[in-house]
N, C-alpha and C positions, 0 to 999 in steps of 0.2 A: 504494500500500500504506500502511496506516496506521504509524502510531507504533507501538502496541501489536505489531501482528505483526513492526514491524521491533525491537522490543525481545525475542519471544520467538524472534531465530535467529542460533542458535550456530554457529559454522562449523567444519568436521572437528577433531580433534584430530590434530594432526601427528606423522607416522609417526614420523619422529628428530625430537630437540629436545634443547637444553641445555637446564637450571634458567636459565642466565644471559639467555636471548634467549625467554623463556614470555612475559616481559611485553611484546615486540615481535612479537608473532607476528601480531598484525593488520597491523601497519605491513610489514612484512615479506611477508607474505602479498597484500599492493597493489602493492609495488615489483614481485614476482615476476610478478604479473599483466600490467603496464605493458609490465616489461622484456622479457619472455619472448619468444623468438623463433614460437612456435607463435601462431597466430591464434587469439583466445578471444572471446566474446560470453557477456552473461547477459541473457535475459527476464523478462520480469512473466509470471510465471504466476498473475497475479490477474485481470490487466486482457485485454477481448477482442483476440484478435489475437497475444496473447504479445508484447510491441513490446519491441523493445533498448531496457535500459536502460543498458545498460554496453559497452564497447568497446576493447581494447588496439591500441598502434599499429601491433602486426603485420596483425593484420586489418583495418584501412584500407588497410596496406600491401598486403596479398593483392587485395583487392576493387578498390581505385582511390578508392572515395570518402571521404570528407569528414566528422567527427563529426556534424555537422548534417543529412545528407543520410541516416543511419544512424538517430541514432537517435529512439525510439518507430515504426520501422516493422517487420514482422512479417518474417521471415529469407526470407521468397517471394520478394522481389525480387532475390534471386541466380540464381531459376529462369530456367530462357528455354527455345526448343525444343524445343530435344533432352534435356532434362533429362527420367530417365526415369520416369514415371509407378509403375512399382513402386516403384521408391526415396521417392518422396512416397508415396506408400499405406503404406512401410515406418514412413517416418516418422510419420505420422500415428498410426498405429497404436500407436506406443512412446508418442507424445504423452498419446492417450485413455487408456493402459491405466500412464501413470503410472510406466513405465520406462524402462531405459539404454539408448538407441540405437547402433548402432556401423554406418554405412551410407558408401558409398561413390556416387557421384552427379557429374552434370557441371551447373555450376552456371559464371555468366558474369558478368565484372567489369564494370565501371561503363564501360571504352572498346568492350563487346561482346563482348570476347576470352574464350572457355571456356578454363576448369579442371577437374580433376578434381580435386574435394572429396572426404577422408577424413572424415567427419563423425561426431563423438564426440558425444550429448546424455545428458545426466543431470540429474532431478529432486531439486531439491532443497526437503526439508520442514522446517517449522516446530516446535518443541517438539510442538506437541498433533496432530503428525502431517500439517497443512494443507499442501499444494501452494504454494510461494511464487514459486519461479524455475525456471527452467531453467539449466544451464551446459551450451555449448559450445563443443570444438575442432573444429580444421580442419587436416589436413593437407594439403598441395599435391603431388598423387601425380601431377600431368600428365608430368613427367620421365619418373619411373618406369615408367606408363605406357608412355610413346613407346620406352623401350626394352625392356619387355615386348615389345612389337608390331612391335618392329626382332627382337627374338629370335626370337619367332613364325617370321616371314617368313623368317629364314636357317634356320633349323628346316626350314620346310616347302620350299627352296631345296635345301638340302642332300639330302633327302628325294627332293627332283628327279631331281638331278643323280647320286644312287644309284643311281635308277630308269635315267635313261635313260645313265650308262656303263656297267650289267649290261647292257641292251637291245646295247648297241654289241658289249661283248664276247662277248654271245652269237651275233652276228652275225658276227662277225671268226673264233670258234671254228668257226661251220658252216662258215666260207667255207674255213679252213687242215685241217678232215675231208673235206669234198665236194671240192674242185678234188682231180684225180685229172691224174694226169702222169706217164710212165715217166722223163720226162728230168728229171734237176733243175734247171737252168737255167729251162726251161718250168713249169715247179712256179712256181717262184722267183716267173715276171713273170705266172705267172695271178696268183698272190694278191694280189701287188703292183699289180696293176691293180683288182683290184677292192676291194683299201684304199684305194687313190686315190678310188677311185669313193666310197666311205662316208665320206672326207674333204671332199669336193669339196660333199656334205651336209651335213656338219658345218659347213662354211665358210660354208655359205649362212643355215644356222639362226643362227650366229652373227651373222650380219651382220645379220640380222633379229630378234634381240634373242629366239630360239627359240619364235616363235610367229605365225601370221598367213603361212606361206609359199604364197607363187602355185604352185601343183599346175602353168603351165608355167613357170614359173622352175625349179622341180624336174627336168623332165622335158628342157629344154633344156640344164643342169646335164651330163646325162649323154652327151648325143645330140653334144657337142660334140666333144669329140675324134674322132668319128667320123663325121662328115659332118652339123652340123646344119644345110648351106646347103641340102642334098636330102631335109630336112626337113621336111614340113607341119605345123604345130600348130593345131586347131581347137577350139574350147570355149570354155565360159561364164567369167568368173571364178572361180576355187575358191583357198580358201584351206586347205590344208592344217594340222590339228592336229602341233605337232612331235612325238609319240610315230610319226606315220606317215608322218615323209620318208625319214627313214633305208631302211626295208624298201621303198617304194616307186621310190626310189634306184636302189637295188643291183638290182630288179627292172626297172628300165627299161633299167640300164646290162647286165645280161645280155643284153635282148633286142636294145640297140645293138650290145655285141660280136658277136654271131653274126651280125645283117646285114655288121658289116664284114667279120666272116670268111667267111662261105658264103652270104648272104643276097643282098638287092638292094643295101646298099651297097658289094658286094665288086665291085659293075662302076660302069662307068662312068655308065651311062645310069639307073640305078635310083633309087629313093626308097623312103621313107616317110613314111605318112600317121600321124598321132595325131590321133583325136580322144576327146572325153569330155562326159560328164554328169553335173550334180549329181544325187543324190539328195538331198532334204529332209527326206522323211521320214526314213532311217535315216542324215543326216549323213554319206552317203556318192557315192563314185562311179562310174561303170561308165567303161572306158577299153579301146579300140579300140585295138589296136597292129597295122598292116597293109602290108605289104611288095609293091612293085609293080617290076617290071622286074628283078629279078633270076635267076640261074636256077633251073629248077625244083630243087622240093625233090627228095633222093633221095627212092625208093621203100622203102628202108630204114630206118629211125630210129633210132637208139639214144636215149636215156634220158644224154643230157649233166648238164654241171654248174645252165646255164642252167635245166632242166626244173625237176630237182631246186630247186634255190632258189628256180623261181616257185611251185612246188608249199607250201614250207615259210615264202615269205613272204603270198603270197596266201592261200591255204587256212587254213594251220597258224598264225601271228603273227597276219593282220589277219582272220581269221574271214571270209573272202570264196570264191569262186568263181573259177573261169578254164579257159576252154577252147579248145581250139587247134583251127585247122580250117586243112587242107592245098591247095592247087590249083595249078593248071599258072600261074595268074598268081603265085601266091607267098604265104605266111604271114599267115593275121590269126588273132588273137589276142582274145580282150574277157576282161578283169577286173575283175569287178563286187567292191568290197569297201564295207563299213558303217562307220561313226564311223571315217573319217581326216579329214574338215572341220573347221577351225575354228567356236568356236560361234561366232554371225553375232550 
């Protein structure tokens, strides 16, 4: 920049000011620069490129580099990858059109390391109106950021964990309306058993950080207190979504209770067989529950507690199917239900 332009530019007039410090107000206005804790830089906006011609030590502080390594180069070199391309199109645009910028941006110090730059630009002109510099700040938002994004996260955690203890206690409510008992005692240890059973899934999502559960880790979960050595388990890998262990649970641990009570594992010689299939298309599974060696079913049925909650978790909860087929060899069952998979 020439003499002449650098003689016609005045610099603001200061918002407060004594009469005693008018005549320091340049010198003053340099310390403040220097000292200042906020990162600051000013450009040529004569010369191509806009190249730094000025630098305080916060902003070497912020970047990592070095007067000489700064200045006459163009403020691009803070850019790197991920630095997002609307935010340079934002900028650029305040640049041509001669206005205040006020942009937020990830921008990367001299050892690699990204920031997230608050980025303040303002044009500053000449008496006769000409474009001479640019001034900008920098604020360093990466903190803030990170705990933006830590808030986010317990936000959308909390949110969770909303969701799935309404899921629980509406499941705990059906179980203490449907179990039906003249005796209270027997009241008592139906429900109590099958809180156990909705615990015994809670323990296991816990353990699994609630997400990613093997569909037979699930099913072995429930089969055990009741005979899972006369057990079979057959199937692919599945991992179950945690919104569908719980109901798939309590549905497995029904169908184990009533083998041990009336079924094939109420004898000695009986079993059962589980097997299952992914579906892929609808993130789902079809699951065979089939009873071999015990005795025959009555010719009677009633409409138990069991029925009911496979009715209200398969059908009604997981939006699935299930049907039950009777024979002199013993109970199979398929429940076909959609999105309980983890996604893959």
């Amino acid at each position: 920049m020439d003499k002449e332009g650098a003689s016609s530019l005045h610099g603001d007039s200061p918002a407060a000011i004594t009469d005693r410090t008018i005549a320091d107000r340049n010198e003053l206005a340099a310390i403040a620069f220097q000292r200042t804790r906020m990162p600051m830089v000013v450009t040529d906006a004569t010369q191509k490129g806009h190249p730094i011609v000025l630098a305080n030590r916060a902003f070497l502080n912020l970047t990592g580099y070095q007067a000489n390594e700064v200045l006459g180069r163009n403020c691009r070199f803070l850019q790197g990858p991920a630095t997002s391309p609307a935010a340079i199109a934002e900028i650029r645009a305040g640049l041509l059109e001669e206005r205040e910028i006020n942009v937020e941006l990830l921008n990367y110090r001299k050892d690699g390391s990204a920031f997230w730059n608050q980025l303040y630009l303002s044009p500053i002109h000449d008496e006769g109106g000409r474009l001479v510099y640019h001034f900008a700040s920098q604020i360093d938002r990466t903190d803030y950021r990170r705990i933006e994004s830590l808030e986010a996260s317990e936000h959308r955690l909390l949110l969770e964990v909303d969701h799935r203890a309404n899921n629980v206690l509406a499941l705990v409510d059906s179980i203490v309306r449907l179990t039906r008992s003249d005796d209270a005692a027997l009241y008592a240890a139906s429900v109590q058993r099958r809180i156990q059973a909705l615990a015994r899934a809670h323990s296991l999502l816990s353990k699994r950080a609630w997400h990613h559960i093997p569909l037979r880790e699930t099913i072995s979960s429930q089969l055990e207190p009741y005979g899972a050595t006369r057990a079979l388990l057959d199937g692919p890998d599945v991992a179950l979504a945690a919104h569908s262990v719980q109901p798939l649970a309590l549905f497995i641990h029904e169908l184990a209770i009533n083998a041990a009570s009336h079924g094939s594992l109420s004898t000695a010689t009986g079993r059962v067989q589980v097997n299952w299939q992914d579906r892929p298309q609808n993130d789902g599974v079809v699951l065979v529950w089939e009873e071999i060696g015990g005795p025959p079913p009555p010719r009677r049925r009633q409409k138990g507690f069991g029925t009911l909650i496979g009715d209200a978790t398969i059908r009604k909860q997981l939006q699935g199917s299930l049907q039950r087929d009777w024979s002199e060899r013993g109970v199979r069952i398929v429940a076909e239900v959609p999105n309980v998979t983890a996604s893959r």
